[in-house]
C-alpha positions in Angstrom: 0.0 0.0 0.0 1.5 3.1 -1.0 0.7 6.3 1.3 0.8 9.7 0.3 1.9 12.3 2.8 2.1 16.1 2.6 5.5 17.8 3.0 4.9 20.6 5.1 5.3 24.2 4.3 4.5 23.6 0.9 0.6 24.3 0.7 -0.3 27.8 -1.1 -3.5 27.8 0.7 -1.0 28.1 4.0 1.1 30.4 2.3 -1.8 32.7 1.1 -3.7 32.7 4.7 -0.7 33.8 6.3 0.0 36.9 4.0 -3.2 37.7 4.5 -2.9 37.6 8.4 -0.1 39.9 8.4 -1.7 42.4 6.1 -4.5 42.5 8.3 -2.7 43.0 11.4 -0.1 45.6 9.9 -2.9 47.5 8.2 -4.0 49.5 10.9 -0.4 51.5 10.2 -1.7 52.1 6.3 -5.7 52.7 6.9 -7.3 55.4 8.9 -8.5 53.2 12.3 -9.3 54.0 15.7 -9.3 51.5 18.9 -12.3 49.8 17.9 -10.6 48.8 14.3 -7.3 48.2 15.4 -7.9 45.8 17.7 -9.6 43.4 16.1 -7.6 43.7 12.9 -4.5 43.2 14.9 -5.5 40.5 17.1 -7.4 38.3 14.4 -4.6 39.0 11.8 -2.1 37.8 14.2 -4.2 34.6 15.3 -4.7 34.1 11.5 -1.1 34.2 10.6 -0.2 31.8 14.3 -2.7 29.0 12.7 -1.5 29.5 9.2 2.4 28.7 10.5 0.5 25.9 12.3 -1.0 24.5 9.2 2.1 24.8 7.2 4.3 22.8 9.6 1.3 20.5 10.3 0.0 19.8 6.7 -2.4 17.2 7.9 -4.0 19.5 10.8 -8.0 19.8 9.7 -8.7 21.9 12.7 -6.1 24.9 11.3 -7.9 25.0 8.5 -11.3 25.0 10.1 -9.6 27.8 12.1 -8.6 29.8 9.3 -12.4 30.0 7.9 -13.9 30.9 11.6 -10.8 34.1 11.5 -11.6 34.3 8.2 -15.9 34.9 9.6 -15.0 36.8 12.8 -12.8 39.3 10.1 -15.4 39.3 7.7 -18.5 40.3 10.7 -15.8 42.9 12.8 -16.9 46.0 11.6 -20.3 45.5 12.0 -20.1 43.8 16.1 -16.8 46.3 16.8 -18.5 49.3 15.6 -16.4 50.6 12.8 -18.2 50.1 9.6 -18.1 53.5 8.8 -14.2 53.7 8.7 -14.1 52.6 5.3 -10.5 51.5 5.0 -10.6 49.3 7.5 -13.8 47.9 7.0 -13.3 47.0 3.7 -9.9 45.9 4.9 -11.6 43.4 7.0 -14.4 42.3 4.8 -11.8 41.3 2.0 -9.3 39.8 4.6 -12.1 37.5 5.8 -13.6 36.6 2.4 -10.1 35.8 1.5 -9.6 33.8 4.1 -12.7 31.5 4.5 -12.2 31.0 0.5 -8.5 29.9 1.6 -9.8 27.3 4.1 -11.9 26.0 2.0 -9.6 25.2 -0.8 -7.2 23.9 1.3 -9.7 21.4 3.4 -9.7 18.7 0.7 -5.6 18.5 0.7 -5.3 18.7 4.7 -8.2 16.1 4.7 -6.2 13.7 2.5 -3.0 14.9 4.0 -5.0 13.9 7.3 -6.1 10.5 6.4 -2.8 9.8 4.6 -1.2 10.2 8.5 -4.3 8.6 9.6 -3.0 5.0 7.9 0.6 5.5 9.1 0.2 4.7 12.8 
């Protein structure tokens, strides 16, 4: 029986969902913000960017990918619950962050799923 295992660090789904943390959490520097838009971009673009690291050194991780598309929700729904939907830049900076991301995580499920299962038959 031949088994297939991903090599880590080599998904682009990873790769994408971590640039896409980091953008969010630097882009209070670039976009006008206050507290209330600063926070949330900074703390869910640096818990983005943690589970995308732990996706690409754990390829067969489900849950990190799960994770990214929650981030990617809680981004997308920010402005509206944090009360900055009227600060344009980083509203919209949210909203695309978290569209991105939940597209990323879903892309990538079927390949940590198989990357999963693949580990799955090894023990």
């Amino acid at each position: 029986m031949i088994v297939m295992t991903a090599k880590a660090w080599t998904r682009w789904q990873d790769w994408v969902a971590l640039v896409i943390g980091v953008l969010a959490a630097l882009s209070p520097v670039v976009v006008a913000t206050d507290a209330a838009a600063a926070w949330p971009l900074v703390v869910l673009g640096v818990v983005l960017a943690l589970t995308a690291l732990w996706s690409l050194a754990a390829p067969g991780s489900v849950a990190s990918e799960y994770g990214h598309g929650v981030l990617g929700v809680l981004l997308f729904i920010a402005p509206w619950v944090m009360g900055y939907s009227d600060l344009t830049g980083a509203a919209w900076t949210s909203w695309v962050a978290g569209v991105l991301a939940v597209l990323v995580a879903a892309s990538a499920l079927p390949a940590a799923t198989s990357a999963h299962r693949g580990l799955a038959g090894t023990h």
